[in-house]
LOSE-549669 format. One record per atom (N, C-alpha, C): residue number from 1; x, y negated, z negated; atom name. Coordinates in nm, 2 decimals. Layout:
BEGIN
{n=NUM | X=X | Y=Y | Z=Z | atom=CA}
...
//
This chain:
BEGIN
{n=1 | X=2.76 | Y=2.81 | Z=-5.12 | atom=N}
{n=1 | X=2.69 | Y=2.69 | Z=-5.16 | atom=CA}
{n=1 | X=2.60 | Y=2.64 | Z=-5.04 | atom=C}
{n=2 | X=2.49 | Y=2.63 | Z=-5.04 | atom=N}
{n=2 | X=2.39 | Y=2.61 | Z=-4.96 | atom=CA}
{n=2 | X=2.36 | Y=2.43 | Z=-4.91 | atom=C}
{n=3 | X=2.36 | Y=2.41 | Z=-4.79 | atom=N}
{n=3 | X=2.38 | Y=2.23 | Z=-4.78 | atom=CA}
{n=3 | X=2.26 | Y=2.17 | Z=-4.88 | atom=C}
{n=4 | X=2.15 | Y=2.22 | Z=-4.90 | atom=N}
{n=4 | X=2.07 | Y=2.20 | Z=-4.99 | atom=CA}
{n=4 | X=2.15 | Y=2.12 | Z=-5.14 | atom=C}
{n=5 | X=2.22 | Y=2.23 | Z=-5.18 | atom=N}
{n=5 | X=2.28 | Y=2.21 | Z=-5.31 | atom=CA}
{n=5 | X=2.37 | Y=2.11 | Z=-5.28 | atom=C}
{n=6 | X=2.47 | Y=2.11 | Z=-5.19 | atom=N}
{n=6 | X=2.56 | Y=2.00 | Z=-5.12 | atom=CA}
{n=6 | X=2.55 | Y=1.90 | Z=-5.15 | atom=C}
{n=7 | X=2.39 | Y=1.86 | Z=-5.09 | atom=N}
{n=7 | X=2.31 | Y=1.73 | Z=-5.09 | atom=CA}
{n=7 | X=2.28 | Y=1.70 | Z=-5.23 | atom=C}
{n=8 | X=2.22 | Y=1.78 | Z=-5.28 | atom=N}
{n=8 | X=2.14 | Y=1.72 | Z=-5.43 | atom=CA}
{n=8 | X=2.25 | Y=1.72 | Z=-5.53 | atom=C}
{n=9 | X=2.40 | Y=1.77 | Z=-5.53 | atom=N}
{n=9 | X=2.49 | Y=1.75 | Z=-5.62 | atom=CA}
{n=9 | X=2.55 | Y=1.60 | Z=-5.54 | atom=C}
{n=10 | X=2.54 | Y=1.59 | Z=-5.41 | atom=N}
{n=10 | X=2.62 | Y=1.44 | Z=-5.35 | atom=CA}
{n=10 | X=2.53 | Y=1.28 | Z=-5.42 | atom=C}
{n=11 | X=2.38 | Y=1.38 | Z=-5.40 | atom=N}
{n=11 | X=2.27 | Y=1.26 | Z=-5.48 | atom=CA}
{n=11 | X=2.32 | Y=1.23 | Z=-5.59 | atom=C}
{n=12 | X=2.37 | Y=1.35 | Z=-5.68 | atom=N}
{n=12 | X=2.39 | Y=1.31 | Z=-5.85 | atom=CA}
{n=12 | X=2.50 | Y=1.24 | Z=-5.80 | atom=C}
{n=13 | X=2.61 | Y=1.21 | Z=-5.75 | atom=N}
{n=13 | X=2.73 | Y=1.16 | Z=-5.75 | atom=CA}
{n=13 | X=2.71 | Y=0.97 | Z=-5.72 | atom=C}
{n=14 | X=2.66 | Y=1.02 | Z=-5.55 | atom=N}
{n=14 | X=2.66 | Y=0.89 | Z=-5.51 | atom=CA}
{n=14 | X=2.54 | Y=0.78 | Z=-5.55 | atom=C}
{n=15 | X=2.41 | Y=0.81 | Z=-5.60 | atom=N}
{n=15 | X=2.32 | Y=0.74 | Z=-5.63 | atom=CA}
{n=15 | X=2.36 | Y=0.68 | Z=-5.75 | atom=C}
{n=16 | X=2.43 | Y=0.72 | Z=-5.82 | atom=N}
{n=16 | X=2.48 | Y=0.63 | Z=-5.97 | atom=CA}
{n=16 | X=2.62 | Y=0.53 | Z=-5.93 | atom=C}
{n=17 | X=2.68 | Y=0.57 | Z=-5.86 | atom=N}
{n=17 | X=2.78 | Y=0.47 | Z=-5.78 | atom=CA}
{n=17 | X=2.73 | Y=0.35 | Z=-5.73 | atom=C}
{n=18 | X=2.64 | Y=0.40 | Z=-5.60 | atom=N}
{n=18 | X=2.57 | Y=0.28 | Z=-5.60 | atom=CA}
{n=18 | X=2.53 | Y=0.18 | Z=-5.65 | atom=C}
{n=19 | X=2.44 | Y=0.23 | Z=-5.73 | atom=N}
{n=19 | X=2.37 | Y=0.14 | Z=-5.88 | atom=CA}
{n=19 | X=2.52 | Y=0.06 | Z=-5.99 | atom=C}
{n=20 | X=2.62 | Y=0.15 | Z=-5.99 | atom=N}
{n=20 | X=2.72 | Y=0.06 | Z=-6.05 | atom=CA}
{n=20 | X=2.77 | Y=-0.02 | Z=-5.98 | atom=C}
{n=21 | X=2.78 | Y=-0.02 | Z=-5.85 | atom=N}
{n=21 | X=2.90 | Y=-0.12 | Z=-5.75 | atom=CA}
{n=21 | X=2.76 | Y=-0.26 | Z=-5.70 | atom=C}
{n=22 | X=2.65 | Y=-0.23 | Z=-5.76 | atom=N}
{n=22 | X=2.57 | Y=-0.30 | Z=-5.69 | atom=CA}
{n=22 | X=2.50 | Y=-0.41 | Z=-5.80 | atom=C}
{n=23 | X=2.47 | Y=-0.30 | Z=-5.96 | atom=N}
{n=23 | X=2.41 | Y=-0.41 | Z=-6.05 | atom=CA}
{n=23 | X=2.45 | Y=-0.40 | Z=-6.19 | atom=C}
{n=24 | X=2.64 | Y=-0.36 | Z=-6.17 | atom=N}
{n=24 | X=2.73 | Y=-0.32 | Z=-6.29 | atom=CA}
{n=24 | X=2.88 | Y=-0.36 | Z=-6.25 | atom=C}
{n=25 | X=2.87 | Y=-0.48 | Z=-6.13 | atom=N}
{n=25 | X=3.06 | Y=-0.49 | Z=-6.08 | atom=CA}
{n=25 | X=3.12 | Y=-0.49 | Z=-6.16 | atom=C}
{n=26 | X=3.09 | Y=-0.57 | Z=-6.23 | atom=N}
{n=26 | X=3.19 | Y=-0.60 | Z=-6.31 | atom=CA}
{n=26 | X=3.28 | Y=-0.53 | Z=-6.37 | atom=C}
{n=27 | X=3.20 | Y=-0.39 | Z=-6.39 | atom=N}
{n=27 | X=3.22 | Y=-0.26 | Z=-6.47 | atom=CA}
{n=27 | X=3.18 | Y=-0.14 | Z=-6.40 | atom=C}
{n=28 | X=3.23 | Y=-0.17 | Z=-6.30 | atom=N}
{n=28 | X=3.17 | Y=-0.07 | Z=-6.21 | atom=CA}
{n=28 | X=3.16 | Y=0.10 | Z=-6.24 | atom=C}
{n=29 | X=3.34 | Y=0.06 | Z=-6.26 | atom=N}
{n=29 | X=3.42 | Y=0.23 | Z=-6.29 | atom=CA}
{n=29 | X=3.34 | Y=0.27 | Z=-6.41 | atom=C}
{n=30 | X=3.35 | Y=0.19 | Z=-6.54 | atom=N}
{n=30 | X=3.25 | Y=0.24 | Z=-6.68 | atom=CA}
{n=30 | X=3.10 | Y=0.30 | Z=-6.64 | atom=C}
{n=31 | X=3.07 | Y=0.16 | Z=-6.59 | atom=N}
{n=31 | X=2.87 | Y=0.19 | Z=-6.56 | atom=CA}
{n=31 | X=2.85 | Y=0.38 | Z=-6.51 | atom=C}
{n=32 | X=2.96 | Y=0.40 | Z=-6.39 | atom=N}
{n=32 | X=2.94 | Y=0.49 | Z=-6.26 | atom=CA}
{n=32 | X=2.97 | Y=0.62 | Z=-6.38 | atom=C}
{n=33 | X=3.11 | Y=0.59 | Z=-6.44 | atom=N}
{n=33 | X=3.13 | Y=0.73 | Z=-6.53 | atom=CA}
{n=33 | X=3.04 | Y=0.77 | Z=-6.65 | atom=C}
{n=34 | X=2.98 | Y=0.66 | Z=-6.72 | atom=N}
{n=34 | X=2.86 | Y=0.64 | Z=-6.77 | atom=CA}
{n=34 | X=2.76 | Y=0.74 | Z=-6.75 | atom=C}
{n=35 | X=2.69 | Y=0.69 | Z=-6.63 | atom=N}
{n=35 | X=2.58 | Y=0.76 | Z=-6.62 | atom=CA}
{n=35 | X=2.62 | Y=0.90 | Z=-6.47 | atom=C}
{n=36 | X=2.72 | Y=0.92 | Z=-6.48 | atom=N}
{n=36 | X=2.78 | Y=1.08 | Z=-6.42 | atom=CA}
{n=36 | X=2.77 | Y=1.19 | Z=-6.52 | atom=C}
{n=37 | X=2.84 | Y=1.09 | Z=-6.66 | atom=N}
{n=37 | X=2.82 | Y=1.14 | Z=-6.80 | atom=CA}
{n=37 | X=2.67 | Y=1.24 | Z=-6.83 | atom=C}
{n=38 | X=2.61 | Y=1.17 | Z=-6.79 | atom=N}
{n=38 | X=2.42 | Y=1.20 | Z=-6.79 | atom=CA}
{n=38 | X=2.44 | Y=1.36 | Z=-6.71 | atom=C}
{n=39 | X=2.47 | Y=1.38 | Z=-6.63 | atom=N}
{n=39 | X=2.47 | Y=1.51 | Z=-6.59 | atom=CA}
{n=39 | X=2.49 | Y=1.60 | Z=-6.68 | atom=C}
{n=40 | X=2.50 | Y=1.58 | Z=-6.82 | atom=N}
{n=40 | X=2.54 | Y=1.71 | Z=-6.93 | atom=CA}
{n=40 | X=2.40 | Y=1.74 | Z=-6.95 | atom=C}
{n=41 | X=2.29 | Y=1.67 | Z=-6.89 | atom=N}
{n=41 | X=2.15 | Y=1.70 | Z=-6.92 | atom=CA}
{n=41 | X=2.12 | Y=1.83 | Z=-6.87 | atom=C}
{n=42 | X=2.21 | Y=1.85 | Z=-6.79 | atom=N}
{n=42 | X=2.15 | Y=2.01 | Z=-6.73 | atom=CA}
{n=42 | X=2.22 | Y=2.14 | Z=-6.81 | atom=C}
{n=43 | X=2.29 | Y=2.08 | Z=-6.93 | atom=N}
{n=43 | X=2.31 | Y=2.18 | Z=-7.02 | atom=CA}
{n=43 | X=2.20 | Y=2.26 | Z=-7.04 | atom=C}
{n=44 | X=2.04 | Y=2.19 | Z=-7.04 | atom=N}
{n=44 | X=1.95 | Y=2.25 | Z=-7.07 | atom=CA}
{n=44 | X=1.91 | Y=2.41 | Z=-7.01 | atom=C}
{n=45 | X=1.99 | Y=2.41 | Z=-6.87 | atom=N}
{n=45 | X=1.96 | Y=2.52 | Z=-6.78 | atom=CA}
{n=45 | X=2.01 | Y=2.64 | Z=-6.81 | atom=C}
{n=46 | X=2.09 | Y=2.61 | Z=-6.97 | atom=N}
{n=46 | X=2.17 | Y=2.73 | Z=-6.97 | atom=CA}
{n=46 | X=2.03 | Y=2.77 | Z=-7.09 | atom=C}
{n=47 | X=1.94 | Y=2.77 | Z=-7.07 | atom=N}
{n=47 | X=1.85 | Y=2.81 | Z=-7.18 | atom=CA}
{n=47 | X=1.75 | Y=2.91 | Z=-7.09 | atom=C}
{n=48 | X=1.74 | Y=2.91 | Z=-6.98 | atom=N}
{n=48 | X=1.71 | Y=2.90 | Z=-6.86 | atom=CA}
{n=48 | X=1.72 | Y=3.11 | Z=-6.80 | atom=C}
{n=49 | X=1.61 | Y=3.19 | Z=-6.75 | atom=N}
{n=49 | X=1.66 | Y=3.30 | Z=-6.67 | atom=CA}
{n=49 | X=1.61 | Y=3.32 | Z=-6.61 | atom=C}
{n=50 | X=1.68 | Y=3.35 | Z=-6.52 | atom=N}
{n=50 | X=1.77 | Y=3.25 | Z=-6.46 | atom=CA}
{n=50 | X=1.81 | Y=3.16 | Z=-6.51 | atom=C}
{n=51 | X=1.95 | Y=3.12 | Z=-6.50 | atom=N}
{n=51 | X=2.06 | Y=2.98 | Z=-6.55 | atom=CA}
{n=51 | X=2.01 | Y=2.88 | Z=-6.41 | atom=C}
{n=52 | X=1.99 | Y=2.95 | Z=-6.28 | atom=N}
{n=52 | X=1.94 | Y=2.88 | Z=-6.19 | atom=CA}
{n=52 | X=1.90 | Y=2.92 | Z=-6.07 | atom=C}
{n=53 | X=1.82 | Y=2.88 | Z=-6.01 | atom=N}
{n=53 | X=1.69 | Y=2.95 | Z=-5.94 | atom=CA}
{n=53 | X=1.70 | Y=2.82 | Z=-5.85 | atom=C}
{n=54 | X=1.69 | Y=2.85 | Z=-5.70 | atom=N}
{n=54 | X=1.70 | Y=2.74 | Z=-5.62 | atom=CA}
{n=54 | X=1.56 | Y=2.69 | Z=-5.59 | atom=C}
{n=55 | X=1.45 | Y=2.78 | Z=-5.60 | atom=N}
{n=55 | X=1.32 | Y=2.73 | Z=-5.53 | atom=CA}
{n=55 | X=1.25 | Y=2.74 | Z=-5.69 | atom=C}
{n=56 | X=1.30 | Y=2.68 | Z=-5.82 | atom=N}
{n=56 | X=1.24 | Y=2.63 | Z=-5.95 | atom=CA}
{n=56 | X=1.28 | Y=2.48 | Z=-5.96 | atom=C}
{n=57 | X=1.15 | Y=2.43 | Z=-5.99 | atom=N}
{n=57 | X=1.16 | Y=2.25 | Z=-5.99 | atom=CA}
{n=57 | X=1.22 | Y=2.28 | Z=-6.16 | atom=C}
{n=58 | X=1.28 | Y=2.17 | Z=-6.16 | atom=N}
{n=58 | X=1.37 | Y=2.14 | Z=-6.30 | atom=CA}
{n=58 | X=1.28 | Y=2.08 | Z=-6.40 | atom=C}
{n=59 | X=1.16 | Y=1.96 | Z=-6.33 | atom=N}
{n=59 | X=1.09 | Y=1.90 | Z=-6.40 | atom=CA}
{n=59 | X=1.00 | Y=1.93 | Z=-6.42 | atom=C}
{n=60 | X=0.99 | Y=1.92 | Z=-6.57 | atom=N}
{n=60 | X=0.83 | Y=1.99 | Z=-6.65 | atom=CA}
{n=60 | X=0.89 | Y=2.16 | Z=-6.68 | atom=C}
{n=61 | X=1.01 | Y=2.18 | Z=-6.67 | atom=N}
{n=61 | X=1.07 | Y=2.36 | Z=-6.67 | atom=CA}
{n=61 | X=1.12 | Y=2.34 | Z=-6.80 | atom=C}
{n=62 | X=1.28 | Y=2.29 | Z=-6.78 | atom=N}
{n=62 | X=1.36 | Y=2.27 | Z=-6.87 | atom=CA}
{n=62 | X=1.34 | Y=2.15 | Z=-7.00 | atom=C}
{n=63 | X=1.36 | Y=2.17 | Z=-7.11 | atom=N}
{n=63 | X=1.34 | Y=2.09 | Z=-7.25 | atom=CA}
{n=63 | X=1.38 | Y=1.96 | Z=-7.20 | atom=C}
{n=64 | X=1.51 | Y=1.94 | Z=-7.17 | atom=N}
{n=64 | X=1.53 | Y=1.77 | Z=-7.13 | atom=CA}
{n=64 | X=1.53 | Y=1.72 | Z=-6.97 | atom=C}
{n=65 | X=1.43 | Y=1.81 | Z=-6.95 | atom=N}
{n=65 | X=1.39 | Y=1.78 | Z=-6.81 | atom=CA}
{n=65 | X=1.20 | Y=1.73 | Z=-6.81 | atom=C}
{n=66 | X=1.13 | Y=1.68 | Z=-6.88 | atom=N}
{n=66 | X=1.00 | Y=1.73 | Z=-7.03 | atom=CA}
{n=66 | X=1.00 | Y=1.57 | Z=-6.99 | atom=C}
{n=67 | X=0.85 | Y=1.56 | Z=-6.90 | atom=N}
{n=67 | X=0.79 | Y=1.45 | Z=-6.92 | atom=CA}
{n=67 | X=0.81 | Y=1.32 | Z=-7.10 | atom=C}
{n=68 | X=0.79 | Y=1.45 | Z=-7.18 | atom=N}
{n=68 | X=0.88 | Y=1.34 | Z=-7.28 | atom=CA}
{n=68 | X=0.99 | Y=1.30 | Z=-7.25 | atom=C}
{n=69 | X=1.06 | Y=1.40 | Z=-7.24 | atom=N}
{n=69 | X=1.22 | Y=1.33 | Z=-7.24 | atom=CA}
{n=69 | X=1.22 | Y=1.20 | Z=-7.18 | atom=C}
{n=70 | X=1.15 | Y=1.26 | Z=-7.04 | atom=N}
{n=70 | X=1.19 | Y=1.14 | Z=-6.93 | atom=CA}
{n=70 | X=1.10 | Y=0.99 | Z=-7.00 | atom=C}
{n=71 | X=1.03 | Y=1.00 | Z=-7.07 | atom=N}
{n=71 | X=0.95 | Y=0.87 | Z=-7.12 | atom=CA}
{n=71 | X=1.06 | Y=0.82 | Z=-7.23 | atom=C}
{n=72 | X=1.19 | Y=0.92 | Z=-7.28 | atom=N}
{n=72 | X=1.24 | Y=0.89 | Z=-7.40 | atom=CA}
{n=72 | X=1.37 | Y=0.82 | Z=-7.29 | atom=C}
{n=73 | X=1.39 | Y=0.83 | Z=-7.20 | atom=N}
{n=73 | X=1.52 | Y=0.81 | Z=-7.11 | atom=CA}
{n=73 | X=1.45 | Y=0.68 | Z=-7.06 | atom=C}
{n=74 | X=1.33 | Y=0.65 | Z=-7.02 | atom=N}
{n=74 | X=1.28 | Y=0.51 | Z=-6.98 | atom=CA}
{n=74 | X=1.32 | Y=0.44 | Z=-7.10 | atom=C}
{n=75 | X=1.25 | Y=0.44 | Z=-7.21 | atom=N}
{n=75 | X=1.28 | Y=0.34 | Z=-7.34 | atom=CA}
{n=75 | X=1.42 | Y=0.31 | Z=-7.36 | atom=C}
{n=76 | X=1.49 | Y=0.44 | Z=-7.32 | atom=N}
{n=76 | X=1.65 | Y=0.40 | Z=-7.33 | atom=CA}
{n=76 | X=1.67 | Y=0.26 | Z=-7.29 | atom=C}
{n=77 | X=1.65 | Y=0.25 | Z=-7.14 | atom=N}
{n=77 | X=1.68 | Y=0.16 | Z=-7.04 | atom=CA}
{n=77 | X=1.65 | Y=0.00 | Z=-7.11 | atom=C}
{n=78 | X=1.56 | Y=-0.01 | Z=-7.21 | atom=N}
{n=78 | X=1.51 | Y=-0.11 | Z=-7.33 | atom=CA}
{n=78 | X=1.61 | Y=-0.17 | Z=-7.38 | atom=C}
{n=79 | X=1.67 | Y=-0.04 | Z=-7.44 | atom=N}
{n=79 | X=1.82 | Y=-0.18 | Z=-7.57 | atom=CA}
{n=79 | X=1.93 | Y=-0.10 | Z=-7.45 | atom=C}
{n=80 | X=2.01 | Y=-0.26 | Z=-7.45 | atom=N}
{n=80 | X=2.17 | Y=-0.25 | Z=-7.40 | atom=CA}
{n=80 | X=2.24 | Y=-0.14 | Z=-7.46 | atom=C}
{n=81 | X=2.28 | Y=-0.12 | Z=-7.54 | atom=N}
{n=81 | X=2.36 | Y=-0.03 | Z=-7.58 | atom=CA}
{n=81 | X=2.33 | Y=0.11 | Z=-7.52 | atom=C}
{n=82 | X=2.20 | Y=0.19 | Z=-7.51 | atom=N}
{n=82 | X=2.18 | Y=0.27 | Z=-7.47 | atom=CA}
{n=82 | X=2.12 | Y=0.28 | Z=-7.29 | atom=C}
{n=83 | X=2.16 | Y=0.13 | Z=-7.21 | atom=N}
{n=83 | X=2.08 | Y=0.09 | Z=-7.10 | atom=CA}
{n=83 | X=2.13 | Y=0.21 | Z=-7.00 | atom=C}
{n=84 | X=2.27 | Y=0.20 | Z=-6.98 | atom=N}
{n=84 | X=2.35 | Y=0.30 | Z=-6.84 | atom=CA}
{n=84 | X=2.34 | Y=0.46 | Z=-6.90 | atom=C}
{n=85 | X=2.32 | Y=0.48 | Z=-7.00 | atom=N}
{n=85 | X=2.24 | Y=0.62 | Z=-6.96 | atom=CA}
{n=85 | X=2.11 | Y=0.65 | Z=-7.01 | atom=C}
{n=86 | X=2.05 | Y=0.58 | Z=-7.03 | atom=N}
{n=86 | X=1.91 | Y=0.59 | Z=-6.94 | atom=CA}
{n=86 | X=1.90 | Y=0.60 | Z=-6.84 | atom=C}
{n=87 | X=1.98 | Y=0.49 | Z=-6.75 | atom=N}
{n=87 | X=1.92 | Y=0.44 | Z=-6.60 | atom=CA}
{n=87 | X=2.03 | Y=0.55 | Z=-6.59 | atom=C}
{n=88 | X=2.12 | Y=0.64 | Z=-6.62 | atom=N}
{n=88 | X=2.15 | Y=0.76 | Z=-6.53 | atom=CA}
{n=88 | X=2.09 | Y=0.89 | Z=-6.57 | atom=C}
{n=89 | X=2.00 | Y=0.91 | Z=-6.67 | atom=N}
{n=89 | X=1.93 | Y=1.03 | Z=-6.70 | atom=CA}
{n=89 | X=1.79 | Y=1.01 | Z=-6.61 | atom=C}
{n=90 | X=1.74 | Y=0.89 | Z=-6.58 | atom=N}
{n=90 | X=1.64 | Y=0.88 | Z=-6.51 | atom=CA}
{n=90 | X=1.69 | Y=0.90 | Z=-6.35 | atom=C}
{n=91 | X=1.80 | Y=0.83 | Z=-6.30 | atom=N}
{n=91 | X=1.85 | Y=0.87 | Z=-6.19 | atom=CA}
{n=91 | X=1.87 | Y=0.99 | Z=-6.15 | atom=C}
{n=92 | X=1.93 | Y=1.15 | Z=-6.22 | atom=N}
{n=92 | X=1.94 | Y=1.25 | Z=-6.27 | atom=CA}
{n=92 | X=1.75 | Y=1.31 | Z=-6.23 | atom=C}
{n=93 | X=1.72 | Y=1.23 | Z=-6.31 | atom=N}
{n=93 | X=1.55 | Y=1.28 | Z=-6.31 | atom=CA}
{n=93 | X=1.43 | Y=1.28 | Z=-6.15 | atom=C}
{n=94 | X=1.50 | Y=1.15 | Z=-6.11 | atom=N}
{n=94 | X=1.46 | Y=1.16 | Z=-6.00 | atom=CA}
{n=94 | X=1.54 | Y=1.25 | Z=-5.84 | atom=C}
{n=95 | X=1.64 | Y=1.25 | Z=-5.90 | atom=N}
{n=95 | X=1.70 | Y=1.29 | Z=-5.77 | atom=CA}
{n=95 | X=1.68 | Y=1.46 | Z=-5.80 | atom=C}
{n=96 | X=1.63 | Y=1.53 | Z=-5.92 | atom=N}
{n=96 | X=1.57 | Y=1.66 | Z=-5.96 | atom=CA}
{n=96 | X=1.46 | Y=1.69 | Z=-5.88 | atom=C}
{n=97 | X=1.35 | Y=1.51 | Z=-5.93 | atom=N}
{n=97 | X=1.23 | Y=1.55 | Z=-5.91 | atom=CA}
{n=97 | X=1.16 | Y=1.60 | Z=-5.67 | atom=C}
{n=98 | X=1.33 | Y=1.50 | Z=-5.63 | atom=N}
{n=98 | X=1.32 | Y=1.52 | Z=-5.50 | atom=CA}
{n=98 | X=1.37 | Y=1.65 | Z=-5.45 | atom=C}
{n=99 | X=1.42 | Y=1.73 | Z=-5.53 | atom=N}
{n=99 | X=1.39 | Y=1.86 | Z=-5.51 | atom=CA}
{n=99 | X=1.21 | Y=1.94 | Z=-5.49 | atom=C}
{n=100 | X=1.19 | Y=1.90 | Z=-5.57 | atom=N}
{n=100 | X=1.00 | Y=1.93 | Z=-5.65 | atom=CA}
{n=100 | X=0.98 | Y=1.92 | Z=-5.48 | atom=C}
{n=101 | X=1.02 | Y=1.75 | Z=-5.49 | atom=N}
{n=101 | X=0.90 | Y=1.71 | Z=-5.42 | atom=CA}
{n=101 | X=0.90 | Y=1.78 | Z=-5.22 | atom=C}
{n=102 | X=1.09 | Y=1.86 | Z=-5.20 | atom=N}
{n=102 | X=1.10 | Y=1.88 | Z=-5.09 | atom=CA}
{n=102 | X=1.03 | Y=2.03 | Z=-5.10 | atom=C}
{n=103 | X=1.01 | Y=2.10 | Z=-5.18 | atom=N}
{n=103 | X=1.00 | Y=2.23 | Z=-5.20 | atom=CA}
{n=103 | X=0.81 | Y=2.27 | Z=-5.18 | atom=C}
{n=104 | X=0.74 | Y=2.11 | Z=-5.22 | atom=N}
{n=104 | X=0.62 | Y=2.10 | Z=-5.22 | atom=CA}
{n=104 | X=0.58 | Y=2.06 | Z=-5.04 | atom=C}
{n=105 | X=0.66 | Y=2.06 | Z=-5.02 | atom=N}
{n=105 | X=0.65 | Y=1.98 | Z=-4.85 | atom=CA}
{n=105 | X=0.66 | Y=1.86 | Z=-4.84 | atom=C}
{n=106 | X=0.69 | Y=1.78 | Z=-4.95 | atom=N}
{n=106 | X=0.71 | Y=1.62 | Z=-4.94 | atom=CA}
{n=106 | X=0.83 | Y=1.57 | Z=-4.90 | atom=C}
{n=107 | X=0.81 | Y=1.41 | Z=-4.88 | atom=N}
{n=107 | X=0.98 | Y=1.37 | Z=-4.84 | atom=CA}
{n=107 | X=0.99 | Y=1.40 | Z=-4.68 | atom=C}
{n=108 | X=0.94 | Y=1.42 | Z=-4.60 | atom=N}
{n=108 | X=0.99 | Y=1.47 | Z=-4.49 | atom=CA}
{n=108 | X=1.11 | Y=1.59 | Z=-4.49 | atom=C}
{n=109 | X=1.13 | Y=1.66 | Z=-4.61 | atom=N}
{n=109 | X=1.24 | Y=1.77 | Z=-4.57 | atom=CA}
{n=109 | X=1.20 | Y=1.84 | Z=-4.49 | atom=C}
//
């Protein structure tokens, strides 16, 4: 496993933690398992051949990785009921998209 991958599976972990211990206390443990839950979005990669390819950006590739989707995972964020996973499929989406963006020479990687 490559520190690369290390990091961008630590991002999926710890960046939704954050967001629960910070604007979900109350419910921290729920909010955090919630939107970790959201990681089943990469079921999509099993559609994928490669299942997974280190230097392939996720977004704009995979079906629920689809500028739609992600416009369908913003609206989520709209009604309560569906608010913490949205805000973890978008979380998911972005910490994807900082792959893109390190692979592009962005980000200072």
């Amino acid at each position: 496993m490559t520190l690369t991958l290390i990091f961008h599976l630590t991002l999926h972990t710890l960046v939704p933690l954050v967001i629960a211990l910070v604007f979900f206390r109350d419910q921290w443990q729920k909010a955090w398992l919630i939107m970790l839950a959201t990681m089943l979005v990469d079921l999509d990669h099993l559609l994928a051949d490669p299942i997974f390819a280190a230097d392939r950006c996720s977004i704009g590739f995979h079906p629920l990785h689809t500028y739609t989707a992600i416009t369908v995972y913003l609206l989520m964020t709209l009604w309560r009921p569906l608010r913490l996973v949205g805000i973890g499929l978008l979380i998911h989406m972005v910490v994807d998209a900082s792959d893109c963006w390190r692979m592009a020479g962005f980000a200072g990687f």
